[in-house]
C-alpha positions as a Python dict, from the first residue, in 0.01 Angstrom:
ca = {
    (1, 'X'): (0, 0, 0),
    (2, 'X'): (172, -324, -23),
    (3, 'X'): (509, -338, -66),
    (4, 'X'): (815, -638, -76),
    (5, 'X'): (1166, -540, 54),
    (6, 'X'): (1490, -685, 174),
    (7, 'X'): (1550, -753, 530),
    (8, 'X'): (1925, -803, 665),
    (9, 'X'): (2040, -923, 991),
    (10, 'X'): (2395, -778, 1151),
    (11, 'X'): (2574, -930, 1456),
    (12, 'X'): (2646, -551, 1627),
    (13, 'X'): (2700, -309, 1292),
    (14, 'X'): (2334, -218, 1177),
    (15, 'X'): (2427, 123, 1246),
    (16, 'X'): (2750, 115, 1047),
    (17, 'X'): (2642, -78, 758),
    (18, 'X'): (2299, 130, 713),
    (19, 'X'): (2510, 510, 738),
    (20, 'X'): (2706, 342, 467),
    (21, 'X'): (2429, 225, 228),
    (22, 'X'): (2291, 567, 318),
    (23, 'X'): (2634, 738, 198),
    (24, 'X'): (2573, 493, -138),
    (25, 'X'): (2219, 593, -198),
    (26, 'X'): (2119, 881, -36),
    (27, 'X'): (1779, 950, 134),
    (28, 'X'): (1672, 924, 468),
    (29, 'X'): (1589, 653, 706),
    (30, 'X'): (1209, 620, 658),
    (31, 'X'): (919, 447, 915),
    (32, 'X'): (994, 478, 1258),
    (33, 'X'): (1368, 651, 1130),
    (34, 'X'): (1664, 409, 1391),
    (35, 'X'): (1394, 212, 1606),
    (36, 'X'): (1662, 81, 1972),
    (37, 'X'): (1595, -185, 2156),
    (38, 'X'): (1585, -1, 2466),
    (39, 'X'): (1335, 220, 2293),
    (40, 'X'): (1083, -21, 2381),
    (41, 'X'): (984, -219, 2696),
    (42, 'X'): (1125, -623, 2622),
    (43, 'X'): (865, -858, 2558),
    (44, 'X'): (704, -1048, 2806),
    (45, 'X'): (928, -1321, 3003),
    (46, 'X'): (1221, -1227, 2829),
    (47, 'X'): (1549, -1140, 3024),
    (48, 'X'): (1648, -778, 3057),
    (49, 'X'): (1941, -599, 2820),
    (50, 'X'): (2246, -513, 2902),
    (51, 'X'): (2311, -125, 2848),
    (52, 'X'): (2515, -195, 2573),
    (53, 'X'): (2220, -432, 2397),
    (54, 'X'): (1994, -100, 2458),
    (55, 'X'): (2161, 103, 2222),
    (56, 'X'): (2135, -162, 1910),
    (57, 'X'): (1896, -140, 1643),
    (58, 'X'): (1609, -320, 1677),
    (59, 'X'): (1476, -171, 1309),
    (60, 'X'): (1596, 49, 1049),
    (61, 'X'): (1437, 53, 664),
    (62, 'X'): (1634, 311, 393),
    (63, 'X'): (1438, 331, 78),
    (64, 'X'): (1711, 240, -216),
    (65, 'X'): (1690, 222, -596),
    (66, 'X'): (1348, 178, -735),
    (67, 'X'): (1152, 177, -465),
    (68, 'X'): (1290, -73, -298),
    (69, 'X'): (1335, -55, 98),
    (70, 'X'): (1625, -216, 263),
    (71, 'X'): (1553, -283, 634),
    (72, 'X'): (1797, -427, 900),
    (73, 'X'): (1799, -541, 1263),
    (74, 'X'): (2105, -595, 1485),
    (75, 'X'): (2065, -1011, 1592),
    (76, 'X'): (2337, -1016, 1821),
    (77, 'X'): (2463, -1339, 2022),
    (78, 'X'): (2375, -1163, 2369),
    (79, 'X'): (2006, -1179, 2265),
    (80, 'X'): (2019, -1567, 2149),
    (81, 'X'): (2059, -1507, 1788),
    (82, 'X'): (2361, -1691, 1604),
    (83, 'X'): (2406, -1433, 1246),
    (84, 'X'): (2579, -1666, 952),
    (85, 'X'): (2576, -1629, 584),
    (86, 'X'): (2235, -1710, 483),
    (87, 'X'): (2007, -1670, 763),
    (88, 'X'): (2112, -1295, 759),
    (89, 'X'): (1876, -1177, 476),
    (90, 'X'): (1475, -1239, 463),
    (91, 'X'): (1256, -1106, 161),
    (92, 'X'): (961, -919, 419),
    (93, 'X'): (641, -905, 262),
    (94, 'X'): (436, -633, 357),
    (95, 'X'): (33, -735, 256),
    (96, 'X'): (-223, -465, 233),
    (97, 'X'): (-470, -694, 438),
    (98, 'X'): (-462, -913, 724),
    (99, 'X'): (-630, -1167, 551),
    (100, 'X'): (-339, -1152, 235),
    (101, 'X'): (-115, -1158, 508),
    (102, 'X'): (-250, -1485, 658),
    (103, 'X'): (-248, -1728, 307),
    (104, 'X'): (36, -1619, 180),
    (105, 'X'): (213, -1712, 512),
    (106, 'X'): (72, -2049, 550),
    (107, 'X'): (105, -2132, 172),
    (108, 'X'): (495, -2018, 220),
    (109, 'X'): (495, -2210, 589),
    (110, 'X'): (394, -2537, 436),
    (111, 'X'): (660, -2797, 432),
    (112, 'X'): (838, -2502, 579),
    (113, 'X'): (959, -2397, 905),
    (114, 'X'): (766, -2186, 1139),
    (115, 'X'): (997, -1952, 1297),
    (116, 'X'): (746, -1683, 1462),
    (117, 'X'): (346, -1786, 1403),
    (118, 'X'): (129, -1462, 1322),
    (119, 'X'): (45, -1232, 1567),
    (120, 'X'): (-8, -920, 1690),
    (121, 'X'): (314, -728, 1784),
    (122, 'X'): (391, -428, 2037),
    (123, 'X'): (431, -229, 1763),
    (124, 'X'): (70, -273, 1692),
    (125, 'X'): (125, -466, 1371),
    (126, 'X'): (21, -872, 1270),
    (127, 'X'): (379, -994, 1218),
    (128, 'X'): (542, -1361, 1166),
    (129, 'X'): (796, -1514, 980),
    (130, 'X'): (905, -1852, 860),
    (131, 'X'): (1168, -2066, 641),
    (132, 'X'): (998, -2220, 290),
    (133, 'X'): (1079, -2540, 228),
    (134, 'X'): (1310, -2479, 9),
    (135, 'X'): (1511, -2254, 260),
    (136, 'X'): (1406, -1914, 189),
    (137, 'X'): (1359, -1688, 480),
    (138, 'X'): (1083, -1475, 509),
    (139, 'X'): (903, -1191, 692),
    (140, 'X'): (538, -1109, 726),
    (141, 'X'): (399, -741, 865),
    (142, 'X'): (47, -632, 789),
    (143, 'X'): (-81, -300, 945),
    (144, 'X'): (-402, -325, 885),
    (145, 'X'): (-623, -323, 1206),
    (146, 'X'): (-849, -562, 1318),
}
């Protein structure tokens, strides 16, 4: 079912911040519950994590007030990423069909920035994201298979 939800980027304090939204609105941590990074091998070519970098989230999602799922990554400078006010939230669509997926990317991309083309993912999901043109971030993730 498709769904639209709020995606947050922390430096190091995913954990902290999502335990206190958690304390706010209750529930439990839905999907794949706290997803590490050293839960999962790195992608290819890319340079191995520290021990410390292991143990940060690589995705979280807490369902919130009508529906709504708040989801989170840690984007810390170790791993290239440079977290400021404003390229720390994304709205992440989440299509019902691959083919959604695709034109509502490219019709947000254009004039845009492309930040990640669509593709498929290790987590077995089509996944991309890019900047509109007027500077809104956002997040693509179909799961429908090929």
């Amino acid at each position: 079912m498709a769904r639209t939800s709020t995606y947050l980027n922390f430096s190091r304090n995913t954990e902290e911040a999502f335990n206190f939204y958690k304390s706010i609105f209750g529930g439990e941590f839905s999907g794949m519950g706290i997803a590490r990074f050293g839960d999962y091998p790195p992608p290819e070519g890319a340079p191995q994590l520290s021990e410390e970098d292991k143990k940060l989230i690589m995705h979280i999602e807490l369902p919130i007030t009508g529906g709504h799922v708040l989801m989170a990554t840690d984007a810390p400078e170790s791993m290239g990423f440079k977290v400021n006010a404003g390229n720390n939230v994304y709205i992440m669509l989440e299509p019902d069909t691959r083919a959604e997926t695709k034109r509502l990317y490219d019709a947000l991309a254009e004039g845009g920035k492309v930040e990640q083309e669509l593709q498929e993912m290790f987590w077995g999901d089509y996944y991309g994201s890019c900047k509109d043109k007027f500077g809104v971030q956002w997040m693509f993730n179909c799961s429908e298979k090929k």
